[in-house]
N, C-alpha and C positions, 0 to 999 in steps of 0.2 A: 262330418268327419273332422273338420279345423274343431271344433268345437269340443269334440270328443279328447282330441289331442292336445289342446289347449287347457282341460279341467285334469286331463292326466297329469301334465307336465306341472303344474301349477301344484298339485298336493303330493308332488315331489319336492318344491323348495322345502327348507330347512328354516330355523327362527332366526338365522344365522347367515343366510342368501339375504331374507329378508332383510335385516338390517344393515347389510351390506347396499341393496337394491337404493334403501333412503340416505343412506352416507352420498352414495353415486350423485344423486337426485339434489340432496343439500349441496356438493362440493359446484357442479357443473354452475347451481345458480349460485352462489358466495362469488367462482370465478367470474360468473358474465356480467355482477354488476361491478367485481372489481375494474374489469377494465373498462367498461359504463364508464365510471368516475376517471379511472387514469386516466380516460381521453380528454377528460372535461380537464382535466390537473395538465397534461399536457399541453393542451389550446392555451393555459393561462401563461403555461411558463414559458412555451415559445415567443409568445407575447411580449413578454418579461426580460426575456434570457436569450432569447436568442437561438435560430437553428442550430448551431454550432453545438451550445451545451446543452442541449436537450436530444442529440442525433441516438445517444444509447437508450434512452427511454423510448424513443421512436422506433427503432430497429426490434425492440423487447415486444415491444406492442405490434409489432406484424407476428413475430413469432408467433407469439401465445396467441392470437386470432386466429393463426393457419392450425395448429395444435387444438383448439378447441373447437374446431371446424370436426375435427377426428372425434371428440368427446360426444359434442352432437349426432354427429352419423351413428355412431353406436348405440348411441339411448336410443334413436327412430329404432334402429335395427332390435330393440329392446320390448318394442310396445307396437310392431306392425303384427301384421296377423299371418305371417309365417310361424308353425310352431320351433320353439327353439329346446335344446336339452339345459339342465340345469347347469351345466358345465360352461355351455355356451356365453349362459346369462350368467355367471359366476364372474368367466375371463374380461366380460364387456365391461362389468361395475369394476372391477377391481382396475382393468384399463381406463377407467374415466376419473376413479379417484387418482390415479397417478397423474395424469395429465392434469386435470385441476389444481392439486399442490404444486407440480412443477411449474404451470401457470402464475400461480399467486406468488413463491418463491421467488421467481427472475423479476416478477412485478415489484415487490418489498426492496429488491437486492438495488435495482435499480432507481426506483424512488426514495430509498434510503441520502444516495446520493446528491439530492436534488431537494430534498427538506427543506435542510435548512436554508438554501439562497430561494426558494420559494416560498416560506416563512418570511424572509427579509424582504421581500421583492412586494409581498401584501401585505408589508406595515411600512412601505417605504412613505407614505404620505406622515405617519405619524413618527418616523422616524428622523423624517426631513424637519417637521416642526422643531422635534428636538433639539437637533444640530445646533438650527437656527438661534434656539436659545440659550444653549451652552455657548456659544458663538460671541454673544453677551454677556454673560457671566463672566466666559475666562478677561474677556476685555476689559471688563470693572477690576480682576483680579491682580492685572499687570504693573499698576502703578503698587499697592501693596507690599509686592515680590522687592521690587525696585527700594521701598523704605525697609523692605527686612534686611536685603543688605546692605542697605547702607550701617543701620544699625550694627551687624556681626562685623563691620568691619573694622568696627571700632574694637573689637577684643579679641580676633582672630587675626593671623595673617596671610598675605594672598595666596601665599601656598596651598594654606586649607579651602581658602573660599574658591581656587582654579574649579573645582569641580563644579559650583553654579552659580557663579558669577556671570556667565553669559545665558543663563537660562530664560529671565524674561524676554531678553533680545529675540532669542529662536523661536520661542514661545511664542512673540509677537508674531514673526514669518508665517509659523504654523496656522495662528488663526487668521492669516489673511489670504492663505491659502484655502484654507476651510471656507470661509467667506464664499469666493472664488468658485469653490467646485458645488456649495452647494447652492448657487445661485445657477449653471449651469444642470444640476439636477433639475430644479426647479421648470425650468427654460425647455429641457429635451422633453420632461416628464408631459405638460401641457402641449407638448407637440406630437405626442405619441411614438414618442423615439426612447420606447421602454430599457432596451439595452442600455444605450450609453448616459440613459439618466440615473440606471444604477452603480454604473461602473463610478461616476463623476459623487454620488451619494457613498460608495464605499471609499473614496480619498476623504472624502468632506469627516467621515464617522473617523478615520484614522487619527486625521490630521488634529481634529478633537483631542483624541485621546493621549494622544504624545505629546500637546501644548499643557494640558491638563496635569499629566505625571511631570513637568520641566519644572510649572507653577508650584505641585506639592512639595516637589525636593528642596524648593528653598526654603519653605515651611518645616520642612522637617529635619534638614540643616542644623538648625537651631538646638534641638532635642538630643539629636544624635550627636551635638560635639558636647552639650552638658553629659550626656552618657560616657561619652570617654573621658572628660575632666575626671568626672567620678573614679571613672575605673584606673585610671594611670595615679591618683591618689593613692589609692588602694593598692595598688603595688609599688610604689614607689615606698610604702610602708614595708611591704613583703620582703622589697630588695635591700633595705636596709638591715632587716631581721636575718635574710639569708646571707648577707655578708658577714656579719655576725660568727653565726654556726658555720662559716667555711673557715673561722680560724682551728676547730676542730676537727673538720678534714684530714685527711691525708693531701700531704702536699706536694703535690706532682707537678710537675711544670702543665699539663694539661687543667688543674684548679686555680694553678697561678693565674696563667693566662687568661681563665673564665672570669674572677672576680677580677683583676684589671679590665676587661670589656664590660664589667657592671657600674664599675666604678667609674667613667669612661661616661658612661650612657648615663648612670646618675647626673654627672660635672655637668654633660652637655644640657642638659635641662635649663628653659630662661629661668630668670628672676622674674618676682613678680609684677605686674605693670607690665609687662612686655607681650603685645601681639602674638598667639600662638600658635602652633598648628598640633590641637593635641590627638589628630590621629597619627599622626608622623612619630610624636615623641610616644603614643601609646605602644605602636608597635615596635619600635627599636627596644624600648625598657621591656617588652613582653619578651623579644626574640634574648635577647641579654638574660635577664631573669631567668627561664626557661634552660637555655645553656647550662648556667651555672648549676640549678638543680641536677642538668642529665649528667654534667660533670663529674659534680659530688658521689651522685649514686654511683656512676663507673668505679669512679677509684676507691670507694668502700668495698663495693664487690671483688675486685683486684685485689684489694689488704685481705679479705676475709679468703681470696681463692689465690692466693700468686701465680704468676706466670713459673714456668721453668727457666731455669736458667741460662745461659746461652754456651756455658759449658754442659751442662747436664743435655743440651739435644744435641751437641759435640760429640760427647763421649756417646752417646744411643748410636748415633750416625755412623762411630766409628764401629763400635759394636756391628753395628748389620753390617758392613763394609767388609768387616773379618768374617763374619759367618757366611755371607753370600760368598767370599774367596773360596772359602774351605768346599762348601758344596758344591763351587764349581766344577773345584779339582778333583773332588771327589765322580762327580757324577763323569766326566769329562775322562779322567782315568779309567771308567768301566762303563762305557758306554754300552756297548753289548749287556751289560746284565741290569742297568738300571731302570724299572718301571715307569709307566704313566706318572702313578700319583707324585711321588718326588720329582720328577721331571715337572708337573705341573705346580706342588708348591714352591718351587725355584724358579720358576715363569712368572707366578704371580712377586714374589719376593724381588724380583728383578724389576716389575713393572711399577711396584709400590716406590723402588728405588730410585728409578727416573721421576715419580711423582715428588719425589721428594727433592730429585735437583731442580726439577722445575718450582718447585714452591720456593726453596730458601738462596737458589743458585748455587753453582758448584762451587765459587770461593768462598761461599758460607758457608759451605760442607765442611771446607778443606782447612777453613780459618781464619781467613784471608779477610774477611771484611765480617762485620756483625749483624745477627740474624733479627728481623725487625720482633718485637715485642708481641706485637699481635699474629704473627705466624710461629710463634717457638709452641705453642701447645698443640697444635696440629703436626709442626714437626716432628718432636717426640712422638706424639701418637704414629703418624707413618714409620717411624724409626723402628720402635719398639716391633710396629707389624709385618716389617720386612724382617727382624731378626727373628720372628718368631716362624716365618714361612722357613728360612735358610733352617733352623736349626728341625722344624719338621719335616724337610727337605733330609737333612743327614739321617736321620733315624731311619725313615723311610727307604732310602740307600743301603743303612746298615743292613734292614731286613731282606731287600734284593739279594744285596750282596752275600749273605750267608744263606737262601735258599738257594743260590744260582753257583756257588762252590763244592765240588767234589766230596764225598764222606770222606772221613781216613782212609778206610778201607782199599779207597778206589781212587787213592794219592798217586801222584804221578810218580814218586822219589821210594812208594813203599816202606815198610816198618822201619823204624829209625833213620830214613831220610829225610831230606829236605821238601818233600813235597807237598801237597793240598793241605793236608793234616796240620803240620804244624801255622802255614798261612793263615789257614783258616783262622787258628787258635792268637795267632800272630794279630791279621790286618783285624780281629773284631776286637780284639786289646786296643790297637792302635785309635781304632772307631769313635770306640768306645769313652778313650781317655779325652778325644778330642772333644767329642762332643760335653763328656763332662765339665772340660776345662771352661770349654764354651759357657755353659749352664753356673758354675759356679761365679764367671768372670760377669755374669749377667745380674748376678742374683749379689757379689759386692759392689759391684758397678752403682746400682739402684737403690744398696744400703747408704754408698758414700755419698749419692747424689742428694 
């Protein structure tokens, strides 16, 4: 009957169980020899590194053993001689590939971490060599360092040279430090005190490397102030040329002042024969220079766009000043009959208002003192936008006001009296005129501006 059951169940799989069955089969052994290996990468790097930095690699490696403890029990359960449904045998592969990638995944994620100082830790022999012999090198290198500057210091002056002038000195430290720790690598390493003869090999590699980049700067010292001789030339040429073309400027006391700081920074430049420091003098003539250009370009832009005038955001100012009065009293005398929207363009034309005695102050509003040069075109623009809410503010008014007023008809005062009728005919003349007056006062106002 097993047998019966068994050739049943069996030409029930699909080509698609099947391939699934050898995925199961490949992942389970991929995983068993990955951790095979971690263990062995493990053994070396505690060895190496120490329990400490090795404790997440060790914790990783009980997991995925306890996990693929589950993978195994499965596959048995896959290949004993109970019969199973294909469903069964479906859930078990498809549960063992999961666990075998999750397996190898925490394995990767973990060992990832751990590469490179275990890469480091199995060339440290050849690494040590190394050291040993840059160690040497930079030693021969130090007396050199020492005649370059003597050399620049014949043409530069200490100011320039402060930046490595004390280089071979440190540099010296460095490699006797280096010395120091890699002789102490050396000494743990032949005693089997793998940890701290890497720790004592990574100062040794450091302390190389910073002695080394102390030695090149002075080497390249050299290179780098001929660079800048060059290029302060080269502008020292520019700046003459642009002193030049700022007599054609516009002459603003903001150009004046620019080409006196060129002029300034030109003067302070030494004579020849004289000790220099030409990063100092390069970046003062750059900053100078520079100025003078953003200078120039302002105040063309200025001539080509002028500011307003400081009467012309006066008169604006007073302009919305009048009009926001009028729609006060306006709205304020009819309260009952005036809508949202005019209500809310006089909110906003009031608020535009305050933005505007906070940008130029109330006795620049008033007169009282002058509006600076760089806030008069913002002024005006607020100005003009608070007069423009006020006067859509009255209109808005006007229209309340005349849907919210009695017919003739149904006048309080009746045919030929003083009542609705004639008001009406009355206060939307008066509105009317105002708002015109408004509107005209607005439109010479901007003519004579």
């Amino acid at each position: 009957m097993t047998g019966f059951w068994g050739r049943r169940q069996r030409a029930q799989i699909t080509e698609q169980d099947a391939d699934l069955t050898r995925r199961a089969d490949a992942a389970l052994i991929a995983a068993d020899e990955r951790v095979r290996l971690t263990t062995d990468e493990l053994t070396f790097a505690e060895a190496e590194l120490g329990t400490e930095a090795t404790q997440p690699l060790r914790e990783a490696l009980a997991a995925v053993k306890q996990h693929l403890g589950e993978a195994f029990q499965l596959n048995q359960l896959n290949h004993d001689d109970i019969p199973d449904t294909v469903e069964e045998l479906r859930t078990r592969n498809a549960r063992i590939v999961q666990l075998c990638e999750w397996a190898e995944g925490l394995i990767e994620e973990r060992m990832s971490v751990l590469a490179d100082r275990i890469a480091h830790a199995r060339r440290a022999p050849q690494i040590l060599a190394q050291v040993q012999r840059d160690i040497v090198t930079l030693r021969d290198a130090l007396e050199p360092a020492r005649a370059t500057l003597v050399r620049l210091g014949a043409r530069y002056s200490p100011a320039a040279l402060h930046r490595v002038e004390g280089n071979p000195a440190e540099a010296e430290q460095l490699i006797g430090f280096a010395e120091h720790s890699s002789r102490i690598a050396a000494e743990r390493r032949e005693a089997g005190q793998r940890e701290p003869a890497n720790v004592a090999l990574e100062a040794a590699t450091e302390s190389v490397r910073r002695s080394r980049a102390l030695i090149d700067a002075v080497d390249s010292f050299e290179i780098e102030a001929l660079r800048a001789e060059s290029t302060l030339n080269a502008i020292i040429e520019d700046s003459r040329s642009d002193l030049v073309a700022a007599g054609s400027a516009p002459q603003t006391p903001e150009v004046r002042a620019a080409v006196a700081n060129l002029e300034a920074a030109l003067a302070a430049l030494p004579a020849a024969g004289v000790n220099t420091d030409p990063f100092a003098q390069l970046t003062a003539l750059r900053e100078a220079n520079s100025g003078l250009d953003a200078t120039i370009a302002a105040a063309r832009e200025r001539a080509a766009h002028p500011l307003p005038g400081a009467d012309q955001v006066r008169n604006a100012i007073d302009d919305a000043d009048r009009q926001l009065a009028i729609a006060r009293d306006i709205i304020g005398g009819h309260r009952g009959w005036i809508g949202a929207d005019a209500r809310t363009r006089y909110a906003e034309g009031e608020r535009i208002r305050e933005e505007l005695t906070r940008l130029v102050g109330h006795d620049a509003a008033m007169g009282a003192r002058p509006i600076d040069e760089e806030r008069r075109e913002q002024a005006l623009l607020l100005a003009r936008r608070a007069a423009y809410l006020a006067a859509e503010a009255l209109q808005l008014a006007q229209r309340d006001i005349d849907a919210a007023r009695p017919q003739p008809a149904q006048g309080w005062g009746g045919p030929g009296g003083s009542g609705w009728g004639e008001d009406r005919r009355g206060g939307g003349n008066a509105i009317g005129g105002i708002l015109g007056g408004l509107v005209i006062g607005s439109i010479l106002g901007d003519f004579f501006n």
